[in-house]
C-alpha positions as CSV (number, residue, x, y, z in Angstrom):
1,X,0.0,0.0,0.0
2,X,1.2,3.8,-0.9
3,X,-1.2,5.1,2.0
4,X,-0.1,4.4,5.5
5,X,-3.2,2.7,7.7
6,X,-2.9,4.0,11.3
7,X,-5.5,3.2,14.1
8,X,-6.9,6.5,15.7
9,X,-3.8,6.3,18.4
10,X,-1.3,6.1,15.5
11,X,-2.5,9.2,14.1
12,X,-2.9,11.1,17.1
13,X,0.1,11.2,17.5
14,X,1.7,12.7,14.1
15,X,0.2,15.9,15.5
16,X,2.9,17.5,17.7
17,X,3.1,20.6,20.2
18,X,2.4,23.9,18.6
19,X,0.5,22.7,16.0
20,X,-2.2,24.4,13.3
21,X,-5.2,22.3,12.9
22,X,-7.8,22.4,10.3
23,X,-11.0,20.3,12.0
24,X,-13.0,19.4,9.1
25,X,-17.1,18.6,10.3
26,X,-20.5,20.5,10.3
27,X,-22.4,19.6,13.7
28,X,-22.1,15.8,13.8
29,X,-22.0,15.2,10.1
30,X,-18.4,14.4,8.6
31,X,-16.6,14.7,11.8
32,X,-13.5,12.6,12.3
33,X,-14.9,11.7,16.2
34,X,-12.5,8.6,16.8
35,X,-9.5,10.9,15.6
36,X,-10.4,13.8,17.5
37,X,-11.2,11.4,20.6
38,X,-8.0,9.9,20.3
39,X,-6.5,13.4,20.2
40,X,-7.7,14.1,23.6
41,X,-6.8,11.1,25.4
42,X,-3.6,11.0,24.4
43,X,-3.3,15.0,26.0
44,X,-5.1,14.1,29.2
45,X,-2.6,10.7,29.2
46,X,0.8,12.5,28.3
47,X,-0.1,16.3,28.2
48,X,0.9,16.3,24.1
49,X,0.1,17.6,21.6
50,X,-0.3,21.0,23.2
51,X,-0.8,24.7,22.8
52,X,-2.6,24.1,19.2
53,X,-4.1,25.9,17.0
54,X,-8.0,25.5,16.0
55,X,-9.4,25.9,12.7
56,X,-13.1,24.9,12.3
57,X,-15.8,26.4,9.6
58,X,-19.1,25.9,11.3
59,X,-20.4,24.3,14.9
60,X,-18.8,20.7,15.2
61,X,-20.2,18.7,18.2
62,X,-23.1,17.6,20.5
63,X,-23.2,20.1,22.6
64,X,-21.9,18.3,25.6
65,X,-18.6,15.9,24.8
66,X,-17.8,15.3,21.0
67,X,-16.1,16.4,18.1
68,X,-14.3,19.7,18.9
69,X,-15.1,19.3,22.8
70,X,-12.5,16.3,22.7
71,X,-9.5,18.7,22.5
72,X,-10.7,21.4,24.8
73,X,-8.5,21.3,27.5
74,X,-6.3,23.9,29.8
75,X,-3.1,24.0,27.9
76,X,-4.2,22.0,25.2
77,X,-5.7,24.4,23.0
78,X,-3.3,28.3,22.8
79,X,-5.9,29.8,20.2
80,X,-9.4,29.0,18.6
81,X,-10.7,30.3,15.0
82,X,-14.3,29.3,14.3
83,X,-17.3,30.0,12.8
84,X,-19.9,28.2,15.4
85,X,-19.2,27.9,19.2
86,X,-22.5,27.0,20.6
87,X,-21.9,23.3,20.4
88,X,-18.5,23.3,22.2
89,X,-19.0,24.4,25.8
90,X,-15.7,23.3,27.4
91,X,-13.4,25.6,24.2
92,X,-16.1,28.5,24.9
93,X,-15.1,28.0,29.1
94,X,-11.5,28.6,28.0
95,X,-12.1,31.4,26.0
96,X,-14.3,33.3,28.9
97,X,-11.5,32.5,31.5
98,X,-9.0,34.4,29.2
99,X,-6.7,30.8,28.4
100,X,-6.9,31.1,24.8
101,X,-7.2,33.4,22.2
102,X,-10.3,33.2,20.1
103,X,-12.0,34.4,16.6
104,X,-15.2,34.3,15.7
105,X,-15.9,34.7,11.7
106,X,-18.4,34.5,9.4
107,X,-18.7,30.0,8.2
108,X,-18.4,31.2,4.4
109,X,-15.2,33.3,5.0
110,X,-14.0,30.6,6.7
111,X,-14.4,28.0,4.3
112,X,-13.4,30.3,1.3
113,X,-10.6,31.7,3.6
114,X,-9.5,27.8,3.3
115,X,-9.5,27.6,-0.4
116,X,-7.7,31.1,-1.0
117,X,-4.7,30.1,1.3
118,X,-4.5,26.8,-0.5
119,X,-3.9,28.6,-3.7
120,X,-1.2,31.1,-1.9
121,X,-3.4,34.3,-2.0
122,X,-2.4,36.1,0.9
123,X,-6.2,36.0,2.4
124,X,-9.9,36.8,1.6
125,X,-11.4,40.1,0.2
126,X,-15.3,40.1,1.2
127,X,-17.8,42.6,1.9
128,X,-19.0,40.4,4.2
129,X,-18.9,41.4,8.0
130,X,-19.2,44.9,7.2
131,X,-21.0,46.9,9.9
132,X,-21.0,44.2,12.5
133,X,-18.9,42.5,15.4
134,X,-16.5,41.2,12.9
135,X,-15.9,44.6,11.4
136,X,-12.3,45.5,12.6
137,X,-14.0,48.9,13.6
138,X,-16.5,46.9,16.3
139,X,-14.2,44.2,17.4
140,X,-12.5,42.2,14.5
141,X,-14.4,39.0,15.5
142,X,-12.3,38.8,18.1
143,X,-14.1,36.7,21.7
144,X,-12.1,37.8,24.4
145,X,-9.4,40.2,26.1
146,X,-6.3,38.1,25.8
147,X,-6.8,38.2,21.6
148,X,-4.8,40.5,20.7
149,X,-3.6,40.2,17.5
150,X,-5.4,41.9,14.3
151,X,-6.5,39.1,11.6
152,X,-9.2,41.5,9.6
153,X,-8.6,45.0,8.5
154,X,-11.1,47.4,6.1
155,X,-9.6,47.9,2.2
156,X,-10.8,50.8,-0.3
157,X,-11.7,49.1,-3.4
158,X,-12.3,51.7,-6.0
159,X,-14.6,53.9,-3.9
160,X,-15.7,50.6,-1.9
161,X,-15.1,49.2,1.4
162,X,-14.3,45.8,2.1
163,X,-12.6,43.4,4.7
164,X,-9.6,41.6,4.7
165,X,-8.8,38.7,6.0
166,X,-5.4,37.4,6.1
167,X,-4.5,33.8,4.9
168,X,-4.0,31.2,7.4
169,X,-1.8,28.6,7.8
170,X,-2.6,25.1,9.4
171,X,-0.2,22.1,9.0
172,X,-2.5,19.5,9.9
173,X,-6.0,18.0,8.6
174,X,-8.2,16.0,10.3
175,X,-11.2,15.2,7.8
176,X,-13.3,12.4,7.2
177,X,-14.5,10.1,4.1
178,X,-16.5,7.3,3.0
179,X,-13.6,5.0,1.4
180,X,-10.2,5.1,0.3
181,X,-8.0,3.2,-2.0
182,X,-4.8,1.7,-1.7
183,X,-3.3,5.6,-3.0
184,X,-5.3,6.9,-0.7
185,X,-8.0,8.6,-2.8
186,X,-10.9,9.2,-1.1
187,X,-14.3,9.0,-2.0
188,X,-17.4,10.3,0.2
189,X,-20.4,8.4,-0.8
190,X,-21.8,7.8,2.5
191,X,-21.6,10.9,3.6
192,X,-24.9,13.8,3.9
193,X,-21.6,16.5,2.9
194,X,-18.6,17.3,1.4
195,X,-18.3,20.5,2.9
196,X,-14.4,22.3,2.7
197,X,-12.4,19.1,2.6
198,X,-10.8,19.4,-0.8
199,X,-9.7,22.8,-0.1
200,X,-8.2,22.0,3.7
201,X,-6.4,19.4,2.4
202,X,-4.8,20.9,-0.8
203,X,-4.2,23.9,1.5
204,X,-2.5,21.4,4.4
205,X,-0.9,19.8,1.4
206,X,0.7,22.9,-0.3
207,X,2.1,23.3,3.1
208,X,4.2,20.5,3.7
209,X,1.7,19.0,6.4
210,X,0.1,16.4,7.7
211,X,-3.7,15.5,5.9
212,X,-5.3,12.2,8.3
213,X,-8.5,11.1,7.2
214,X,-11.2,9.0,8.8
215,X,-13.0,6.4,6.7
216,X,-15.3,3.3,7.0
217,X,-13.0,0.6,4.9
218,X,-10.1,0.7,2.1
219,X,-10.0,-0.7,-1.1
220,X,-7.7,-1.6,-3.9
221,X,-6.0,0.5,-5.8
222,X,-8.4,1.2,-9.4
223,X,-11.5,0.0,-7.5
224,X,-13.0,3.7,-7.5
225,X,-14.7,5.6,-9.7
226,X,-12.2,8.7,-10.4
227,X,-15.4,10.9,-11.0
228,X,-16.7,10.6,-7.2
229,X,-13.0,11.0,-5.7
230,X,-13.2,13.8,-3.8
231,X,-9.9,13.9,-1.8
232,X,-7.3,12.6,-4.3
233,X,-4.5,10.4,-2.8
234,X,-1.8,13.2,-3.4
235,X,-3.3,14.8,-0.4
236,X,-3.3,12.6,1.8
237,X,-1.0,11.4,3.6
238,X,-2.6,8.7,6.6
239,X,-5.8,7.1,7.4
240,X,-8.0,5.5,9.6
241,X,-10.9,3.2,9.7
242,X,-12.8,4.1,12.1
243,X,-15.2,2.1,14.1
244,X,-19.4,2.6,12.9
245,X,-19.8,3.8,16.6
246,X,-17.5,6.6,16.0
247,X,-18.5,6.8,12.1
248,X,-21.6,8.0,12.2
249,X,-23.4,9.4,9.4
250,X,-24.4,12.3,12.0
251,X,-24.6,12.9,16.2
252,X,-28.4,11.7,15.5
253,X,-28.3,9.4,12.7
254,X,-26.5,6.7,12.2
255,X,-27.0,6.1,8.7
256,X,-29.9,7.8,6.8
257,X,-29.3,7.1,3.1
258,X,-31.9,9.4,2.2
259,X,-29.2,12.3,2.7
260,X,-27.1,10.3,0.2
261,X,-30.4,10.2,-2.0
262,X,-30.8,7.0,-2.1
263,X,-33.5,4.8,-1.3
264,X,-37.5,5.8,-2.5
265,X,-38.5,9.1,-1.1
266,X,-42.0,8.1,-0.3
267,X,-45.1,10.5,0.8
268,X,-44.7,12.6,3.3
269,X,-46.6,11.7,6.6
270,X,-47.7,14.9,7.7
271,X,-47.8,15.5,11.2
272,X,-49.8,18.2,12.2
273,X,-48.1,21.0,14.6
274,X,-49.8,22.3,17.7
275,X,-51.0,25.9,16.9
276,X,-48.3,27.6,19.0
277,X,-46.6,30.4,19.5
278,X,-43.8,29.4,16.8
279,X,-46.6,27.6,14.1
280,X,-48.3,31.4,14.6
281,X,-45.1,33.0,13.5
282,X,-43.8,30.2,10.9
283,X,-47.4,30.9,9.2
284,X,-46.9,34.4,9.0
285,X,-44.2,34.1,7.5
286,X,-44.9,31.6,4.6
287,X,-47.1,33.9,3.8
288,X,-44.2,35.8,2.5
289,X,-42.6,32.5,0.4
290,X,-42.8,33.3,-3.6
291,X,-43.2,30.2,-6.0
292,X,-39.8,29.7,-7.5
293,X,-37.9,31.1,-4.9
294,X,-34.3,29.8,-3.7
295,X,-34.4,29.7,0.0
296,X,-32.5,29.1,3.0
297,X,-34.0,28.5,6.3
298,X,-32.4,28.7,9.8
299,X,-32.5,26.9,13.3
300,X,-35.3,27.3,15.6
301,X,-38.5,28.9,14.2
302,X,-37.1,29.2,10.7
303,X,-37.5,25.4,10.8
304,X,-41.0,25.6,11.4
305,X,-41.9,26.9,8.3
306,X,-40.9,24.0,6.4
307,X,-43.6,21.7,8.5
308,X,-46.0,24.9,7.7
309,X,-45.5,24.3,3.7
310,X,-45.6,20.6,4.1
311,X,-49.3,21.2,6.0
312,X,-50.7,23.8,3.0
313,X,-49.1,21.5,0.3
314,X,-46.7,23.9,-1.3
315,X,-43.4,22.7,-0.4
316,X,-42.8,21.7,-3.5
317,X,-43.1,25.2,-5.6
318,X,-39.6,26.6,-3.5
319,X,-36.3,24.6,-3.5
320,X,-34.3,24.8,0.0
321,X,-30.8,25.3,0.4
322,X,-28.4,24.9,3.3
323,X,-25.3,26.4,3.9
324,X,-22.8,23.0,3.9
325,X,-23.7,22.5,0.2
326,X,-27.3,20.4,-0.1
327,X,-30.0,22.2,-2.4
328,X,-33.3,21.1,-2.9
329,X,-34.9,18.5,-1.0
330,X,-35.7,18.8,2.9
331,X,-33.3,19.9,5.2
332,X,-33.3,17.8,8.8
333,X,-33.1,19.6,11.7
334,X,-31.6,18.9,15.7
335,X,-28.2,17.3,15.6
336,X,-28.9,16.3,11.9
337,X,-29.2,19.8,10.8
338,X,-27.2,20.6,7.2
339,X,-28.2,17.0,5.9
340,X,-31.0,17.2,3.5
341,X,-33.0,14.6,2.4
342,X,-33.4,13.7,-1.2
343,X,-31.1,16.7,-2.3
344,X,-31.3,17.4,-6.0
345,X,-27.6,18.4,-5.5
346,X,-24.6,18.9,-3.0
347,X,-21.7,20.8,-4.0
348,X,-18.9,22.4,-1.6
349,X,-19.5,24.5,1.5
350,X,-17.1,27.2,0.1
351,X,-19.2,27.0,-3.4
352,X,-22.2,27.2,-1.5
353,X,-21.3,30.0,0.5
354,X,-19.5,32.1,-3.5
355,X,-23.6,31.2,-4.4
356,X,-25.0,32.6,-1.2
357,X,-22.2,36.0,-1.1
358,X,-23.0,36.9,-4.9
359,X,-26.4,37.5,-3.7
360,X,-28.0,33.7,-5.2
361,X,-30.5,33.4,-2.0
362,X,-34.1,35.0,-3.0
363,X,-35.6,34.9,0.7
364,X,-33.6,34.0,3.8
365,X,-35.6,32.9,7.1
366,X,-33.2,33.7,10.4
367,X,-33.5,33.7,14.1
368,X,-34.8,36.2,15.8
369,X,-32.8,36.6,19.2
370,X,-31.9,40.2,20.4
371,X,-33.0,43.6,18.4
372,X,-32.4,46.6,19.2
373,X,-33.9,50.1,18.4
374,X,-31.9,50.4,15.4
375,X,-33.1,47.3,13.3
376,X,-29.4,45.4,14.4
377,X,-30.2,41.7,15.6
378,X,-28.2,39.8,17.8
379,X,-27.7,36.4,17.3
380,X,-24.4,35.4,18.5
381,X,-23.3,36.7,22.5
382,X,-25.5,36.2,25.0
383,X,-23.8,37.2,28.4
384,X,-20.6,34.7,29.0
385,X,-22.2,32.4,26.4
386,X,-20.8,32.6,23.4
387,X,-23.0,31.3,20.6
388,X,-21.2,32.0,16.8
389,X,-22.6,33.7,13.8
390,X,-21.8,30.8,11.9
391,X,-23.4,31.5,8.6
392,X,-25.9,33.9,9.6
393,X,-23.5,37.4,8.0
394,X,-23.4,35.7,5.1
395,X,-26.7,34.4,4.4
396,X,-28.5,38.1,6.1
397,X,-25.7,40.6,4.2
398,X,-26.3,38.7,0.7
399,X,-30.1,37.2,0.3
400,X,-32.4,39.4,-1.6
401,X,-34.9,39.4,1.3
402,X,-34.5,38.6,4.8
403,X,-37.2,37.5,7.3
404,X,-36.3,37.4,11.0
405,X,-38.3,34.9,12.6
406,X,-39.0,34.7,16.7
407,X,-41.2,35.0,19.8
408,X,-41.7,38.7,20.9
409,X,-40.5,38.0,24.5
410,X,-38.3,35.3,25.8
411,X,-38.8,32.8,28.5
412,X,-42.4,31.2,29.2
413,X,-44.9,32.5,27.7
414,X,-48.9,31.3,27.4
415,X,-51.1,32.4,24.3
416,X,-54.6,31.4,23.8
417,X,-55.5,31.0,19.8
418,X,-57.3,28.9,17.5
419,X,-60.5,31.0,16.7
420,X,-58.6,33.5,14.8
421,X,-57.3,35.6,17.1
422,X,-54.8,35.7,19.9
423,X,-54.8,36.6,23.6
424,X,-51.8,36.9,25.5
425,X,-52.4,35.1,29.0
426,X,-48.7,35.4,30.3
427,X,-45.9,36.6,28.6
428,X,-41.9,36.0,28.9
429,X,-40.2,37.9,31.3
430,X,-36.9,38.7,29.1
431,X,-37.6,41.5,26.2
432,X,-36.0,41.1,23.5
433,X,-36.9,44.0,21.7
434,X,-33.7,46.3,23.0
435,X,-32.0,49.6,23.2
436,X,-28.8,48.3,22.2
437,X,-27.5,44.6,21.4
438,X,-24.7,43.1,23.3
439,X,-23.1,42.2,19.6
440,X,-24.1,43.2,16.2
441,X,-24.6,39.9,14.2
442,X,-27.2,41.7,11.5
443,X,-25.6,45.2,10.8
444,X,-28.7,47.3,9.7
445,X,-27.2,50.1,8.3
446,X,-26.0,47.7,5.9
447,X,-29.0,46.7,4.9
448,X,-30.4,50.1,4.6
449,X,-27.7,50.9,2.3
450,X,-28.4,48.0,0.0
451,X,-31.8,49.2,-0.2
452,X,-32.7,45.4,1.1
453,X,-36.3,45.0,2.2
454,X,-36.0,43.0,6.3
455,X,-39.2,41.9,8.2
456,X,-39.0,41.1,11.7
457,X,-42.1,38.3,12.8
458,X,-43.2,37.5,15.6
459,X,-46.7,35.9,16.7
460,X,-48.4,39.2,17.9
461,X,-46.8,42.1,15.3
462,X,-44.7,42.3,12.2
463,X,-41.9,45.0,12.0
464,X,-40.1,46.1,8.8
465,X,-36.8,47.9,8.5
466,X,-37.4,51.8,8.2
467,X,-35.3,54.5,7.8
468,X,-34.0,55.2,11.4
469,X,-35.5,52.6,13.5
470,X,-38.5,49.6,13.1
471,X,-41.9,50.4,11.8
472,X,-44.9,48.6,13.2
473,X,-46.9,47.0,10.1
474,X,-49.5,44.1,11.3
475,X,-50.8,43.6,14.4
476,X,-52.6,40.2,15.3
477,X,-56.2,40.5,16.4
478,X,-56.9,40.6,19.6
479,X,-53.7,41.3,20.7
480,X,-53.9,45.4,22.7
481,X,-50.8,47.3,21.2
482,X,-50.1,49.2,24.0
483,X,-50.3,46.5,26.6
484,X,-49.3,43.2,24.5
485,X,-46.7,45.3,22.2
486,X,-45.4,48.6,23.2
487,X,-44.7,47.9,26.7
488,X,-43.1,45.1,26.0
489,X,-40.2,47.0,23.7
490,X,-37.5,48.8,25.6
491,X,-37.9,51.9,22.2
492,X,-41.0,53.0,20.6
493,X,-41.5,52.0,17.3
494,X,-42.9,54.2,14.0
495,X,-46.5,53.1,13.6
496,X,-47.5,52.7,10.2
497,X,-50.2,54.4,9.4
498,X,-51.4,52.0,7.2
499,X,-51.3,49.5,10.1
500,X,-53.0,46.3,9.6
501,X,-54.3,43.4,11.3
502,X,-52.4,40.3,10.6
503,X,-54.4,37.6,8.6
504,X,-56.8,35.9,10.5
505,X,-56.2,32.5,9.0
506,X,-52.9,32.3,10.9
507,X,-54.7,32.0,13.7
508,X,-57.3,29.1,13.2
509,X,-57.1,25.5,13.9
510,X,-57.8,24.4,10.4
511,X,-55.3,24.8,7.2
512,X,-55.0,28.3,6.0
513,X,-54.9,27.3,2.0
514,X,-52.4,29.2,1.3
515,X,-51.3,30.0,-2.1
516,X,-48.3,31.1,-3.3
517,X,-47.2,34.2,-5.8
518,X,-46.3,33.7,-9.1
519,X,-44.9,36.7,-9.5
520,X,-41.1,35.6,-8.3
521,X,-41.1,32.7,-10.5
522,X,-37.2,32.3,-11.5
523,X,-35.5,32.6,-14.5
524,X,-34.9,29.1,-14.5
525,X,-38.5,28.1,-14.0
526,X,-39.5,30.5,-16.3
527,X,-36.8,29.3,-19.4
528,X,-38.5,25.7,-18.6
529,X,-41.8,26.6,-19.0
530,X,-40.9,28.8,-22.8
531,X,-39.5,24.7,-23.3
532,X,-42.3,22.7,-22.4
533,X,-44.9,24.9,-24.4
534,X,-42.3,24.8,-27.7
């Protein structure tokens, strides 16, 4: 064999003290868990390899002990770079107590960052990150006090602003496949993504490092098909078959093949939601959805709206994307999220992410956590909790529109509804309608510049993005503005004076029947309909 076969312990240690390490992963899919476990026990066993660096696109682990939280350790880790931390409490502990330095940058950058050191640029131009907490003028995505040094800066472009981000420069790869050959190629066909692995390991490779990879079984030399290789054996240089236990497909699943589209996708069952508090809001906002649209939804109540369209039997006119590279089909969610199943197509997360910054989204669905008086949301500090942006800059700086999705107050909260209106019997006791956020995630002054049209949705009123601050639009009935909605905001909003009453139908047991509009159709659906009628 050309490729050397290690066991997880082998490979741990080719990583030595010092070291710059790409992690290659989104949440529990395509994480190399037995070589990042093996990592850590051989640190808490010898204390080596220590005072690494971290390099990790988007959130990578359970929340509790795998994936990234393997290697977080006091002395272990000397500095963090990441585009997610709200899976990895133990790295986010270390970072809060000031014993490593830590960044905080948008997923795509991350992931393109990647490919442009591979290929020797010396870093990434973007507009994204403008105007918020990774602008170098609000913080340089820097997490803590001990981070010192200055990775992003602002560049004039002929009149225009943009950020900088300077090339990095890991020496070792952890990433994960499906199989590999004799050479080493690797091939990924069990896997729900292919997110940034070609580019770590071509970057890692240009280097003169280290490229481990994780797979499920090797076979000979010639047995592959060349067109589904997607790490060729020139870059890699060790792997390791990995035990099913520690090869799962994700932290939920442990094989689904319907993220690998195959298998028959049969009729959806649906399972009709509860009308809460989040169906009220999802509702609302597919009445926004246009027929044609490209669309990406987020966590939480974004997710909602996909069991929404499912219910009113229109899932089918939009097609879905998500940020790790699936489009089309229907995105899971919980420790599966970024798999999709029945995808039309997956391509590369940095791909995905060129798609997403060149402005390819129609309608983005997002959180809605913190907002201030300004139109600014908040989506990634909370206190000494550091959550990530992860790929919410992109996806809110680029997409056409942008929809923020969320209860109007946090904490527990009753609602009566189901005969077309809504009373509010007991509402959270944390307002999230603010002066000022903790951290700008969604710059609005951006978005006002860009001219791009944002709606903020909640179950009892709908916001849009005016001029200086939010103007209130829709008001559910039943709800009393100044008790249920005025109150409740730390600023006072401009009241439309067209102010309406949100749709009734949101607020009935029974189906609403939505429809969507034709008038977004694409220019793709519109090129096959001139083919069908010739």
């Amino acid at each position: 064999m050309k490729i050397k076969v290690l066991t997880a312990l082998q490979a741990s240690n080719l990583i030595n003290d010092g070291d710059r390490v790409i992690l290659g992963g989104f949440i529990g899919a395509v994480v190399p868990e037995a070589i990042e476990k093996a990592v850590g026990e051989r640190y808490l066993t010898t204390g080596h390899p220590n005072n690494l660096e971290l390099y990790f696109t988007a959130g990578q682990g359970d929340g509790t002990d795998k994936a990234t939280n393997h290697l977080s350790h006091p002395g272990m880790v000397k500095m963090a770079c990441g585009g997610h931390w709200g899976l990895i409490p133990r790295l986010q502990q270390l970072a809060n107590q000031e014993q490593i330095q830590g960044y905080n940058f948008p997923q795509g950058v991350i992931a393109q960052l990647l490919r442009d050191s591979a290929a020797g640029k010396p870093g990434t131009i973007s507009h994204v990150g403008l105007g918020t907490f990774v602008d170098p003028r609000l913080g340089g995505g820097k997490i803590n006090q001990v981070t010192e040094e200055d990775r992003v800066s602002v560049m004039n472009i002929d009149g225009e602003e943009f950020l900088f981000y300077k090339r990095i420069n890991p020496n070792v790869a952890l990433l994960r496949g499906t199989t590999a050959d004799e050479n080493g190629n690797i091939t990924m066909e069990d896997e729900c993504l292919f997110l940034e692995n070609l580019a770590a390991a071509q970057l890692v490779t240009n280097l003169g490092g280290q490229v481990i990879v994780q797979v499920k079984q090797i076979v000979k030399a010639g047995e592959l098909d060349p067109q589904q290789v997607r790490i060729p054996g020139i870059f890699v240089n060790a792997v390791v078959i990995a035990e099913p236990e520690q090869h799962m497909q994700t932290f939920a699943e442990a094989m689904n093949p319907a993220y690998c589209g195959r298998g028959q996708a049969t009729e959806k069952t649906t399972n009709t939601r509860p009308l809460d508090a989040k169906k009220i809001i999802a509702r609302r906002a597919a009445m926004e959805l246009k027929q044609g649209a490209i669309l990406n939804y987020g966590i939480g109540v974004p997710e909602v709206i996909a069991q929404v369209t499912d219910e009113e039997g229109i899932t089918d006119q939009m097609i879905a994307t998500v940020e790790p590279g699936a489009i089309g089909g229907t995105p899971a969610g919980g420790l599966s999220f970024g798999a999709s199943a029945f995808p039309e197509a997956v391509i590369t997360q940095d791909q995905m992410f060129d798609f997403y910054d060149g402005g390819g989204i129609d309608q983005a669905f997002l959180g809605l956590a913190e907002c201030d008086q300004h139109g600014n949301l908040n989506v990634s500090k909370f206190g000494s909790k550091i959550a990530g942006c992860g790929g919410f800059i992109n996806i809110t700086q680029n997409a056409k529109q942008v929809f923020f999705c969320g209860t109007f107050t946090a904490g527990k909260m009753e609602i009566e509804t189901g005969h077309g209106e809504l009373k509010i019997i007991k509402d959270g006791h944390i307002q999230k309608l603010i002066n000022q956020v903790q951290q700008i995630t969604f710059s609005a002054d951006i978005a006002r510049r860009n001219h791009k049209p944002v709606l903020y949705i909640t179950e009892r009123a709908v916001f849009k993005l005016g001029n200086q601050t939010l103007e209130l639009i829709e008001v559910a009935p039943g709800v009393d503005i100044e008790k249920d909605v005025l109150s409740q905001m730390a600023f006072k909003p401009v009241i439309s004076p067209e102010l309406k009453l949100m749709d009734a139908r949101i607020f009935l047991d029974q189906p609403m029947g939505l429809t969507l509009s034709e008038e977004a159709l694409t220019k793709q659906d519109k090129l096959k309909s001139q083919s069908v009628a010739a």
